[in-house]
MIDOKE-943770 format. One record per atom (N, C-alpha, C, O): residue in one letter; x, y, z. Coordinates in steps of 0.001 Angstrom, whole numbers, padded with zeros to 6 digits, always signed. Example, Ala and Ser with C-alpha at 12.3 -4.5 7.8 and 13.67 -1.06 7.14 Angstrom:
BEGIN
A+013190-005690+007800/A+012300-004500+007800/A+013200-003300+007800/A+014236-003319+008465/S+012850-002250+007080/S+013670-001060+007140/S+012900+000030+007870/S+013409+001138+008039/
***
This chain:
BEGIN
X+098316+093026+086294/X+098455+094112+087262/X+099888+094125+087778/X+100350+093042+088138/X+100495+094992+087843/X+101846+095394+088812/X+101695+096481+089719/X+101230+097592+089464/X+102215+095976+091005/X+101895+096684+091773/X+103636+097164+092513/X+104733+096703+092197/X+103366+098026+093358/X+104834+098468+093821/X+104519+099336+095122/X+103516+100045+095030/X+105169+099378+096215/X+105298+099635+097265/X+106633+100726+097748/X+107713+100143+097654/X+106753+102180+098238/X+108725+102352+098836/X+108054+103640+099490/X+106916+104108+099500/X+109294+103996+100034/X+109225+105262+100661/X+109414+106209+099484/X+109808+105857+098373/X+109068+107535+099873/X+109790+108730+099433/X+110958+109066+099115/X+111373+109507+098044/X+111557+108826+100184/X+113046+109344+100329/X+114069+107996+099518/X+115298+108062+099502/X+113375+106972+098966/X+113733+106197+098058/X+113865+106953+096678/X+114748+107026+095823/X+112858+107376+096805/X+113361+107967+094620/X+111921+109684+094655/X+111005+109990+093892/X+112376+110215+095717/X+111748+111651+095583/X+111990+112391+094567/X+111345+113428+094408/X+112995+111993+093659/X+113048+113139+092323/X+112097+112984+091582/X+111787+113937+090866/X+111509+112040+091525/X+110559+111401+090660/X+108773+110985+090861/X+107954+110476+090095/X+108714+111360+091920/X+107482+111387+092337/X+107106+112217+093539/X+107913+112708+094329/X+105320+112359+093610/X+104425+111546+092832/X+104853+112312+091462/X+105797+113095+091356/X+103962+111920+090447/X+103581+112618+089716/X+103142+114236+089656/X+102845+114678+090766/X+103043+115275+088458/X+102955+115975+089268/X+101551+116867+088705/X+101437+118086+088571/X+100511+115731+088426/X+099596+116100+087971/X+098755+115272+089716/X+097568+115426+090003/X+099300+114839+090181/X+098299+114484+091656/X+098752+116007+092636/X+098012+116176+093604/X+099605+116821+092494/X+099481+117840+093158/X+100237+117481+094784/X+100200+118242+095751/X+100732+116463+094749/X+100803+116283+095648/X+102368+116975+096387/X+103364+117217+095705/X+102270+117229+098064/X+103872+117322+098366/X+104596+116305+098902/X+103782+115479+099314/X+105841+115894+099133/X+105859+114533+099805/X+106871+114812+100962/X+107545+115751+100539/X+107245+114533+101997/X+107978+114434+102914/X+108900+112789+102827/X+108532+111828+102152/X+110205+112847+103751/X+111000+111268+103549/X+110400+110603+104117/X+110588+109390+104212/X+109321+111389+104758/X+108772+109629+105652/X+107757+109314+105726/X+107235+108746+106685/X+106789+109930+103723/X+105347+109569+103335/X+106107+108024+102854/X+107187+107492+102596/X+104926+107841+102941/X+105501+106368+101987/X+103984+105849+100878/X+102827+105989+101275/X+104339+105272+099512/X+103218+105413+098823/X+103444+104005+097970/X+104514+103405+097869/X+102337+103677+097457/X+101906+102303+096993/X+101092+102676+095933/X+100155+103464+096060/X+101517+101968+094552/X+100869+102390+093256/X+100818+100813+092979/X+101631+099995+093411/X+099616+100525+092109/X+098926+100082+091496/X+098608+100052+089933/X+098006+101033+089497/X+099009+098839+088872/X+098183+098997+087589/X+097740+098326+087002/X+097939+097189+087431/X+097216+098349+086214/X+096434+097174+085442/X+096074+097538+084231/X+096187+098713+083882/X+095653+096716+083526/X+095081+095996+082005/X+094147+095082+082392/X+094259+093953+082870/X+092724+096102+081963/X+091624+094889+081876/X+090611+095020+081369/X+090132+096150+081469/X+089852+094042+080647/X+088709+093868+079855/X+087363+094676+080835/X+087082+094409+082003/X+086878+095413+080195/X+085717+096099+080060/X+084776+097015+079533/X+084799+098241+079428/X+083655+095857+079118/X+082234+095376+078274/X+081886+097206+078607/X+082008+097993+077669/X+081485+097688+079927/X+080812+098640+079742/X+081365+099804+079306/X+082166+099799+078372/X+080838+101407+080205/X+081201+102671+080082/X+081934+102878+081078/X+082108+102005+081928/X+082694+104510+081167/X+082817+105086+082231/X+082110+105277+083071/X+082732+105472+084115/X+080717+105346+083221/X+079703+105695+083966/X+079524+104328+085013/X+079083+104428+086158/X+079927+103127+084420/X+079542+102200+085170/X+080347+101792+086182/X+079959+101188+087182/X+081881+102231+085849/X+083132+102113+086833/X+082883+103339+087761/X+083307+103252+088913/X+082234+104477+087373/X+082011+105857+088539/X+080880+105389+089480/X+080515+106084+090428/X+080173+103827+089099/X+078671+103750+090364/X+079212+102857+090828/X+078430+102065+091353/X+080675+102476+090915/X+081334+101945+092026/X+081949+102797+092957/X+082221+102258+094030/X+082215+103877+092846/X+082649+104973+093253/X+081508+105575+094177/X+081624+106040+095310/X+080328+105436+093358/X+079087+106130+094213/X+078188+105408+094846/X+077133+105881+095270/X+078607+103948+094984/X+078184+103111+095679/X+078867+103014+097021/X+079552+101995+096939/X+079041+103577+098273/X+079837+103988+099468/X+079754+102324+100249/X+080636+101604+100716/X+078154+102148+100106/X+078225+101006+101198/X+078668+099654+100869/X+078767+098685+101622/X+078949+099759+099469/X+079740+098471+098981/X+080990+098503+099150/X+081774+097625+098792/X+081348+099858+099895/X+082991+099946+099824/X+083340+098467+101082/X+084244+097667+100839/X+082403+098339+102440/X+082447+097243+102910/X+082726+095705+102303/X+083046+094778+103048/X+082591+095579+101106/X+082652+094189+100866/X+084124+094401+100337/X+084375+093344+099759/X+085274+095262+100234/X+086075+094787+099755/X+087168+094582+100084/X+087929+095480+100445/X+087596+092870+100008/X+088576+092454+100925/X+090464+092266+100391/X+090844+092294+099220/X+091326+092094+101562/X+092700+092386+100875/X+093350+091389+101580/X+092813+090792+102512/X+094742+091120+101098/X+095713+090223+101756/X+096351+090692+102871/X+097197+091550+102619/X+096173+090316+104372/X+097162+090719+105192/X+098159+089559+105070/X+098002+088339+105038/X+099459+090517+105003/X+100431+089858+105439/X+100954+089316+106596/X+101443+088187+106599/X+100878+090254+107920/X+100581+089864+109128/X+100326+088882+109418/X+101086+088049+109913/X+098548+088699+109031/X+097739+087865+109379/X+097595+086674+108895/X+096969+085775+109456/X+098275+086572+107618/X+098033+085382+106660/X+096749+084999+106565/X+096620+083781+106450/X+095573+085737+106575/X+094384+085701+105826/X+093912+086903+105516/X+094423+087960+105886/X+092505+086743+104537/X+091673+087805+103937/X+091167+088429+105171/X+090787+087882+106206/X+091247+089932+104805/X+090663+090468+105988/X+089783+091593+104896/X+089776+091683+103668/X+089108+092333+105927/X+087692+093206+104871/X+088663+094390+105420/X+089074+094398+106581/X+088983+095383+104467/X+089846+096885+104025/X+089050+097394+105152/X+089398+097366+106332/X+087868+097897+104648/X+087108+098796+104926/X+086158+097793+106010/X+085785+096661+105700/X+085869+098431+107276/X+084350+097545+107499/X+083236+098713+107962/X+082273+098046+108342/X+082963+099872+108086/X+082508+100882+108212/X+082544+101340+106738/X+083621+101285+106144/X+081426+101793+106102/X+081363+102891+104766/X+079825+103280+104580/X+078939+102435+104460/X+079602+104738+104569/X+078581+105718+103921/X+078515+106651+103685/X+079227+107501+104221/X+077585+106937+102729/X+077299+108637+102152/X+077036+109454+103128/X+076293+109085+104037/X+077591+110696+103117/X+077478+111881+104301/X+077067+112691+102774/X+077247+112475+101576/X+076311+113902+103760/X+075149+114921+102778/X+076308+116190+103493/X+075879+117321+103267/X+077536+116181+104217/X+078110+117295+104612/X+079252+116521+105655/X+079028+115462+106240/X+080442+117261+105734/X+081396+116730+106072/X+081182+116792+107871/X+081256+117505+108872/X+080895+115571+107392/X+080362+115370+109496/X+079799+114263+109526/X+078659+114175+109068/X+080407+113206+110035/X+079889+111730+110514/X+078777+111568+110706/X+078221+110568+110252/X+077887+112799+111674/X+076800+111985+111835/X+075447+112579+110224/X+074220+112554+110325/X+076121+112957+109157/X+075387+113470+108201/X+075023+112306+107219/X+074879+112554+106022/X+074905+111306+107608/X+074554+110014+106935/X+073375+110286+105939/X+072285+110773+106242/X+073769+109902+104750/X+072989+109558+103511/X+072952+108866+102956/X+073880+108074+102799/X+071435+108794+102152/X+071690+107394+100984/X+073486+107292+099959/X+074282+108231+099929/X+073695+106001+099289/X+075013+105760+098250/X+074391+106882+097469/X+073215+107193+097276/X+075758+107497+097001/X+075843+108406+095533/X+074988+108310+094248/X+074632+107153+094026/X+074593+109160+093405/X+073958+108789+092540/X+075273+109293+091535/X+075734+110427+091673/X+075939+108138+090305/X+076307+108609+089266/X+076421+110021+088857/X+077491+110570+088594/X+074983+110714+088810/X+075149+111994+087989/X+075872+113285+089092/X+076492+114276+088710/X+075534+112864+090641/X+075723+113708+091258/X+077526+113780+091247/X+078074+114801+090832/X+078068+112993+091578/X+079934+112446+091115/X+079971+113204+089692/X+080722+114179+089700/X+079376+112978+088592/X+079630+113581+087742/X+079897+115145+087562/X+080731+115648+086811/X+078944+115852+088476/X+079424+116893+088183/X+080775+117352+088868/X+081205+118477+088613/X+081254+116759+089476/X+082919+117297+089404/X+083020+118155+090965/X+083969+118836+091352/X+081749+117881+091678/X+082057+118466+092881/X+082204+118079+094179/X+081121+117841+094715/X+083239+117920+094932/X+083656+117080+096353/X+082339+116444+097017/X+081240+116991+096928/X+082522+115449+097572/X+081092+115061+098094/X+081838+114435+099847/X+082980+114773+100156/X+081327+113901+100409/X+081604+113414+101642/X+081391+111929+101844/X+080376+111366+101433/X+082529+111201+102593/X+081968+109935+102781/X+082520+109591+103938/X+083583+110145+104218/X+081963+108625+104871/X+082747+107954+105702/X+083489+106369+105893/X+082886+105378+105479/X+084418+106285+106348/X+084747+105261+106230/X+085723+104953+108071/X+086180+105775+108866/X+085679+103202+108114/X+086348+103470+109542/X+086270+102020+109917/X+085417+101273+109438/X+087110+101663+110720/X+087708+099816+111054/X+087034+099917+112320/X+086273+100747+112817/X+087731+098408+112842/X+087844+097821+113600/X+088402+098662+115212/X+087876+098881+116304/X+089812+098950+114541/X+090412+099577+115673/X+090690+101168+115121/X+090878+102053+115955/X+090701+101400+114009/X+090645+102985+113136/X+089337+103831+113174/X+088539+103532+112286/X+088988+104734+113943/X+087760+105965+113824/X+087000+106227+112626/X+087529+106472+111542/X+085455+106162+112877/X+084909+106697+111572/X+086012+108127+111318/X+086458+108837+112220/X+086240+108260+110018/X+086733+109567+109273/X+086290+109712+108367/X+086176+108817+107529/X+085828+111058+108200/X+085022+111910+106862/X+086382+112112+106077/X+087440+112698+106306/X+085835+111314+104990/X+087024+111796+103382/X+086350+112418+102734/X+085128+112305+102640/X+087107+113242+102135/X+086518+113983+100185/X+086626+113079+099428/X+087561+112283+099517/X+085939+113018+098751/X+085695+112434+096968/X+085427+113612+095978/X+084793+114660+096104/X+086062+113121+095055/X+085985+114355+093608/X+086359+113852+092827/X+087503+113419+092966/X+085652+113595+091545/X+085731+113500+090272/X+086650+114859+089595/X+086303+116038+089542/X+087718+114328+089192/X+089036+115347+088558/X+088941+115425+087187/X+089410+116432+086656/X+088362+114457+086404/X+088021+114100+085071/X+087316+112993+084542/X+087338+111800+084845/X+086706+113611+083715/X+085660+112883+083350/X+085120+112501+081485/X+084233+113210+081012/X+085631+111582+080768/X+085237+111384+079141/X+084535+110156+079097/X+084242+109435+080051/X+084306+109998+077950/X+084010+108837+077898/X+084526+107832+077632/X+084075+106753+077248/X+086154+108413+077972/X+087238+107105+077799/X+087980+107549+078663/X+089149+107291+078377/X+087868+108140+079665/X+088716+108412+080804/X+088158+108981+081981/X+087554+110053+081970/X+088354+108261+083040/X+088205+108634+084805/X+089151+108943+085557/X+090164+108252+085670/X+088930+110094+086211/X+090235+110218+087376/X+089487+110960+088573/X+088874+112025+088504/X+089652+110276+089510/X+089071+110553+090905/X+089865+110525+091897/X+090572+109522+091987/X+089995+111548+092894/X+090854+111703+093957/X+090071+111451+095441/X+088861+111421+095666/X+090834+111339+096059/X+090010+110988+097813/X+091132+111623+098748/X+092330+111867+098605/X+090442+111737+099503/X+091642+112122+100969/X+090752+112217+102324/X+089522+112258+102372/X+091817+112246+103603/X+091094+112330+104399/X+090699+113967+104822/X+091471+114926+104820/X+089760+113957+105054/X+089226+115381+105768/X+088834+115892+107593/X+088164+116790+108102/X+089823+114553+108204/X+090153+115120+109585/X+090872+113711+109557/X+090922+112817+108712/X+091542+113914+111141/X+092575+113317+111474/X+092328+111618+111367/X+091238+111053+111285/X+093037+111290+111381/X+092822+109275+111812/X+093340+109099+113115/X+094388+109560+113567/X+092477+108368+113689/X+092853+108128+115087/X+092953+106499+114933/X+092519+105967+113911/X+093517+105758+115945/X+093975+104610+116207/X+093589+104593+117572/X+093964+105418+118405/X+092651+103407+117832/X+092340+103162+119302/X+092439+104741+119879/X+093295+104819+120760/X+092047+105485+119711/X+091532+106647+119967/X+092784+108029+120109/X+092663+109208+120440/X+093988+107181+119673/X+094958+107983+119334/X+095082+108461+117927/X+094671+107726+117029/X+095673+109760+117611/X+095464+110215+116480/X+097202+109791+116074/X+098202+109660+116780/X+096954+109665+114572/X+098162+108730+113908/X+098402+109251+112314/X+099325+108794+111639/X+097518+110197+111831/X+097556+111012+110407/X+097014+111922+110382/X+095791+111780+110363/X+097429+113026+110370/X+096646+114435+110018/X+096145+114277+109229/X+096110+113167+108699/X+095075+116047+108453/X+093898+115646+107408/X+094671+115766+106652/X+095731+116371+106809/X+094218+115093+105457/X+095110+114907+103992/X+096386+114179+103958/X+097011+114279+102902/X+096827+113573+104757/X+097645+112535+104914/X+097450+111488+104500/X+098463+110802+104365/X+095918+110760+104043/X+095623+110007+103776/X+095185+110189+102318/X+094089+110740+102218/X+095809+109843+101109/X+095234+110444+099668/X+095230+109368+098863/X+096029+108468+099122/X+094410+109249+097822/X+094107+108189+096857/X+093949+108801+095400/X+093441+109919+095490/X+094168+108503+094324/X+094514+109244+093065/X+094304+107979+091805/X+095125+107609+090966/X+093016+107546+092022/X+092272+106535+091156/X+092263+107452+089293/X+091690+108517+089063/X+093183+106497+088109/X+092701+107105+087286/X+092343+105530+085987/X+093141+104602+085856/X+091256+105617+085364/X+090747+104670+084596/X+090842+105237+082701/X+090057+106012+082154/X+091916+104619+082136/X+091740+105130+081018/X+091265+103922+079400/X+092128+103052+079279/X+090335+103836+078509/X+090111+103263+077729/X+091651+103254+076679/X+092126+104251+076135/X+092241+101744+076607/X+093242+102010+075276/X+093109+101472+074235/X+093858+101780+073307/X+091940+100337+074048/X+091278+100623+072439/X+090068+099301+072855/X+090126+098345+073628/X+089164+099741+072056/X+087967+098877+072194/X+087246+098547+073829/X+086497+099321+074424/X+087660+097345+074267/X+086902+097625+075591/X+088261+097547+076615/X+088179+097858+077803/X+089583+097064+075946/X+090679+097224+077080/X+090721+098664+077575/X+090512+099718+076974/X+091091+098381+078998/X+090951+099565+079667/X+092235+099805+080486/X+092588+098741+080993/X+093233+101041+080859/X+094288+100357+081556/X+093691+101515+082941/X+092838+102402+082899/X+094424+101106+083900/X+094472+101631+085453/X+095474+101802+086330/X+096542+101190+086300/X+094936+103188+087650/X+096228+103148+087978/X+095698+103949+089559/X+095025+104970+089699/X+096323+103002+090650/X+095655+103571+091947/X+097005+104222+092480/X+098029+103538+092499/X+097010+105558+092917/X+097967+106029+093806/X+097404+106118+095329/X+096360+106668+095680/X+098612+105254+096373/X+098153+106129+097614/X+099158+106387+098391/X+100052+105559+098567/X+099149+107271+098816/X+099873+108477+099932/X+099678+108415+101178/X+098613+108945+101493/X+100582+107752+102506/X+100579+108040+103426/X+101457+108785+103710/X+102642+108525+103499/X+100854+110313+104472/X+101939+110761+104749/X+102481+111028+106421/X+102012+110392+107365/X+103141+111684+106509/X+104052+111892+108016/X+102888+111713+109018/X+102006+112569+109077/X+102865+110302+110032/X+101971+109960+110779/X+102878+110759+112226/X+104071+111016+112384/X+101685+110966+113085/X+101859+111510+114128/X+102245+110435+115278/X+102573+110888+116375/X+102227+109328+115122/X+102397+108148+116180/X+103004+106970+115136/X+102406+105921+114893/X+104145+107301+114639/X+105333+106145+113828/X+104513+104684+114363/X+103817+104150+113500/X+104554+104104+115556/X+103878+102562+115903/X+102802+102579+115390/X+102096+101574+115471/X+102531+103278+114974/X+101021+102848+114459/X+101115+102823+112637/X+100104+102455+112039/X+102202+103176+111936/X+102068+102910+110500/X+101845+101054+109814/X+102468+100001+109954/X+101480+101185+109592/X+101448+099664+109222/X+102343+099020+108078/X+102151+099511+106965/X+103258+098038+108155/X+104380+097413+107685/X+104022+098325+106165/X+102992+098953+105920/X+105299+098139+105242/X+104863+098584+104063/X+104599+098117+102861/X+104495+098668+101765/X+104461+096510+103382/X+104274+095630+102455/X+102865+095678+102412/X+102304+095006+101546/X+102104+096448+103302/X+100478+096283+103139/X+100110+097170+102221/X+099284+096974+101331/X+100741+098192+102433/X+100212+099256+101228/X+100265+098356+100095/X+099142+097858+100009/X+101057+097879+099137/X+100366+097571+098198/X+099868+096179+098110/X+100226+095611+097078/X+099178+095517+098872/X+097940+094648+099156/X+097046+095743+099236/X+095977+095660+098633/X+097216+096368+099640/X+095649+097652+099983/X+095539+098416+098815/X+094431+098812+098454/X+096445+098642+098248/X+096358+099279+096881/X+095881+098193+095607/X+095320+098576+094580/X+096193+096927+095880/X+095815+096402+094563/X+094206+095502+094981/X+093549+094750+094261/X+093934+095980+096511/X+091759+095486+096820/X+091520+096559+095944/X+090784+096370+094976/X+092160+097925+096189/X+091219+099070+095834/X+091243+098619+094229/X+090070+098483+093881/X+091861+098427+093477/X+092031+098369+092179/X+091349+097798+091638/X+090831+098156+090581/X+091139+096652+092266/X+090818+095601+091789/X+089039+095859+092172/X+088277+095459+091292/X+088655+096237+092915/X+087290+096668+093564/X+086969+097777+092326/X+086052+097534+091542/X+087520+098616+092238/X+086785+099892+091158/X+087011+099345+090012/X+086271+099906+089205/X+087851+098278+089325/X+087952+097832+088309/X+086813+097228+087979/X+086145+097616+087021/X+086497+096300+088669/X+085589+095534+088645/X+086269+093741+088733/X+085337+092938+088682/X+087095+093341+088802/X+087770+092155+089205/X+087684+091581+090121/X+087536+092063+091244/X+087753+090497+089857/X+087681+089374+091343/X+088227+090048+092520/X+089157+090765+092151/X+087954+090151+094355/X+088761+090590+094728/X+089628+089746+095729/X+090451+090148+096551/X+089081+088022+095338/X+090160+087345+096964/X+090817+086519+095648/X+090403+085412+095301/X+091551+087003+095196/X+091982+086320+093901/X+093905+086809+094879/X+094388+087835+095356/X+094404+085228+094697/X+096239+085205+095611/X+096736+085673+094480/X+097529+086426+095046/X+096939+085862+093363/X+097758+085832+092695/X+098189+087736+092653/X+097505+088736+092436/X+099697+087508+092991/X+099944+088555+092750/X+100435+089672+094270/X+101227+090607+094393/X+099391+088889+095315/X+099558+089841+096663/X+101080+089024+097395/X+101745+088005+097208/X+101069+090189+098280/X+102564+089987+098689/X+102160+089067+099701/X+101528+089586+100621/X+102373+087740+099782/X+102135+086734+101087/X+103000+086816+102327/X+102401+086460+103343/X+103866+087076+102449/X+104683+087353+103631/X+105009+088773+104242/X+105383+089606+103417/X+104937+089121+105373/X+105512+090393+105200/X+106891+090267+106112/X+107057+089680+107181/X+107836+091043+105288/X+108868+090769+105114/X+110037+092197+105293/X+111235+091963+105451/X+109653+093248+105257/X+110239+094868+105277/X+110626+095401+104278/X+111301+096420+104130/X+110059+094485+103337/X+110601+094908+102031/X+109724+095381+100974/X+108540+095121+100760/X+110481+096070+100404/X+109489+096396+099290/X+110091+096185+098047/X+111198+096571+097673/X+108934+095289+097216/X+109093+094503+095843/X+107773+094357+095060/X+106593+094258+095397/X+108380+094381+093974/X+106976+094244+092890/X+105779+093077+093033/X+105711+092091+093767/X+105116+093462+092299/X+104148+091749+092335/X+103634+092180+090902/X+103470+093377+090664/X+103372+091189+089921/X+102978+090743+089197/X+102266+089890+088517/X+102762+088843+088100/X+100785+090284+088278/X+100083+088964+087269/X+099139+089425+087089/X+098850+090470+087672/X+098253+088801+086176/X+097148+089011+085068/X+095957+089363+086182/X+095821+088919+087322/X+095349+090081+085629/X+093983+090031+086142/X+092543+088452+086043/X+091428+088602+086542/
***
């Protein structure tokens, strides 16, 4: 896996990509994610991690800060309509499959439940690409700190021969409304390589590779799955 962490206004000619659709401002800042890794099954089986919401809770990341494992997510479920209190059973596979936005919630410690979109963007049987974002604001201790869609994720899973599979997590923070509240930017990609490593299917308190110090910098990390 290699992972990478910078601002915008570091190398904006060049990103994002411009199949994520995305726009960027100098003071989004974004954290990509990739990998190479063995997997036995299908596409279908990496999408019922996707449609599994309440497992999004178990998956944990490196704070740098903190110098221990902390849980990403500790709030996650299926919404039947974009509204917190629309709680539903986890996703079923086929319903993700058909390619149409669904609702979920997710929300910390000190961060607000927030209703995100999910959407399946593509779908083979040797390739996944799924997008997320937020669909109202993020608040912080009850201050708001990201408008909607400020928060974006751009998961894509492709087969490159037999059962190797390669991967690739994009995420997008963009122009927060309360600067003290962005979090160092060495976390983004610790937070980018739980998520990876969670939809991949890989170990997820595995050191190798996360950025152990935080430091203001932004630098690669590197190693095997």
């Amino acid at each position: 896996i290699v992972s990478r962490d910078w601002s915008s206004d570091v190398c904006s000619s060049d990103l994002p990509p411009a199949c994520t659709g995305w726009k960027l401002s100098s003071s989004d800042a974004i954290a990509a994610s990739a990998a190479r890794f063995e997997h036995k099954g299908s596409v279908e089986d990496i999408l019922a991690r996707f449609a599994k919401v309440s497992d999004f809770e178990s998956i944990p990341y490196w704070s740098p800060n903190n110098q221990e494992w902390r849980i990403l997510i500790r709030k996650a479920n299926a919404l039947s309509a974009p509204d917190v209190r629309a709680e539903r059973a986890d996703f079923t596979v086929g319903e993700l499959a058909k390619k149409d936005p669904v609702y979920l919630r997710m929300g910390g410690s000190t961060i607000s439940d927030v209703v995100y979109r999910m959407q399946v963007m593509e779908m083979t049987p040797d390739k996944l690409t799924v997008a997320m974002e937020n669909d109202a604001a993020i608040r912080v201790l009850g201050f708001p700190v990201l408008r909607e869609g400020g928060g974006q994720f751009l998961f894509s899973f492709e087969r490159e021969s037999g059962d190797v599979w390669r991967s690739y997590v994009l995420t997008r923070v963009g122009s927060v409304l309360n600067s003290i509240a962005r979090p160092p930017q060495d976390q983004y990609a610790n937070r980018a390589i739980a998520l990876l490593r969670y939809f991949a299917g890989l170990p997820g308190r595995d050191e190798a590779g996360v950025i152990k110090r935080g430091n203001g910098t932004t630098q690669p990390a590197n190693f095997a799955p």
